[in-house]
C-alpha positions in Angstrom: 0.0 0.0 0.0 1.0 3.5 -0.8 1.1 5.7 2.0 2.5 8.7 3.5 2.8 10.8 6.3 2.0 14.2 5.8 0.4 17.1 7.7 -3.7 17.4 7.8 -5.3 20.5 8.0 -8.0 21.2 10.2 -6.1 21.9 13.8 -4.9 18.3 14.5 -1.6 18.2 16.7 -0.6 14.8 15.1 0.4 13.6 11.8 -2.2 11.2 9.8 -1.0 8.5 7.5 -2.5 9.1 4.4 -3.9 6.2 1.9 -1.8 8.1 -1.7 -2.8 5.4 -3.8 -6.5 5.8 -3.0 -6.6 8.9 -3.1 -4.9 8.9 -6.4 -7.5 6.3 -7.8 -10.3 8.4 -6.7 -9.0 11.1 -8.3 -9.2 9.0 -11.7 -12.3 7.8 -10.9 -13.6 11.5 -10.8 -11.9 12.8 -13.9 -13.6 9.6 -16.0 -17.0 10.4 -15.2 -19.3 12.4 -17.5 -19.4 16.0 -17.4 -22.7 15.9 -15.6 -22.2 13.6 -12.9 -19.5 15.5 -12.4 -20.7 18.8 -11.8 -23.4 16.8 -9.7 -20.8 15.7 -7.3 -19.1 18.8 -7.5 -22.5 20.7 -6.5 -22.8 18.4 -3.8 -19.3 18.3 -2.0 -19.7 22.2 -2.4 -23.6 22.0 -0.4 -21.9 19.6 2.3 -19.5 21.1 4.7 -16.9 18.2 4.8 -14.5 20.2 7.1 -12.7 18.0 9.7 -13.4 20.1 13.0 -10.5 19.3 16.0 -11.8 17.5 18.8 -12.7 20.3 22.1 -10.3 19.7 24.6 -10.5 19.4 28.3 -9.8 23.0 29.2 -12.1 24.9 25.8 -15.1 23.1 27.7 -13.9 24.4 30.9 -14.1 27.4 29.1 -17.1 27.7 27.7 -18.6 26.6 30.8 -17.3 29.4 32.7 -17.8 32.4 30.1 -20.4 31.1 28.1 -23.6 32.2 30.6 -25.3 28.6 31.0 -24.3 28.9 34.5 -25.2 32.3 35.3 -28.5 31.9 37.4 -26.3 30.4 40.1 -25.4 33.7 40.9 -29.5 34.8 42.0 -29.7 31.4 43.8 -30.6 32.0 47.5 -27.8 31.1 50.2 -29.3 27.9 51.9 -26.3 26.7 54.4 -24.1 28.1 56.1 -20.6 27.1 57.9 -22.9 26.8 61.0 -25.3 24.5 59.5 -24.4 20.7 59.9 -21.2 19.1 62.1 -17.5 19.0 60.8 -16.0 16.0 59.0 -13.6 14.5 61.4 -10.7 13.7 58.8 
């Protein structure tokens, strides 16, 4: 199998391996069909977003459950204990 390593676009921190001889082949494949079904598929690749998005780490959720307001009405909650209310943990 022809593969190679190469950079992917789209954020990811590590390397893919990448299938060349497939991706050559489908290329073929695409140039032999009628001009039609070509601009067909064409049309359609263009209407579907087929963008790789990077997975959310860890810390962007952390984030975005900080800043992003989902949280907020903890903030008009009423205090209902105090440090008075219930007996200390004996550790």
């Amino acid at each position: 199998m022809n593969t190679e390593t190469i950079p992917v676009p789209g954020g990811y921190a590590n390397d893919r391996t990448i299938n060349i001889q497939m991706v050559e082949s489908i290329i073929q494949l695409i140039r032999s069909l009628p001009i039609a079904e070509r601009q067909v598929l064409e049309q359609r690749l263009a209407d579907e977003e087929l963008t790789e998005y990077p997975e959310v780490t860890t810390k962007e959720l952390m984030l975005l459950s900080e800043r992003g307001g989902s949280f907020d009405f903890w903030h008009d909650e009423p205090d209902l204990y105090t440090f008075e209310d219930g007996e200390p943990i004996q550790w």
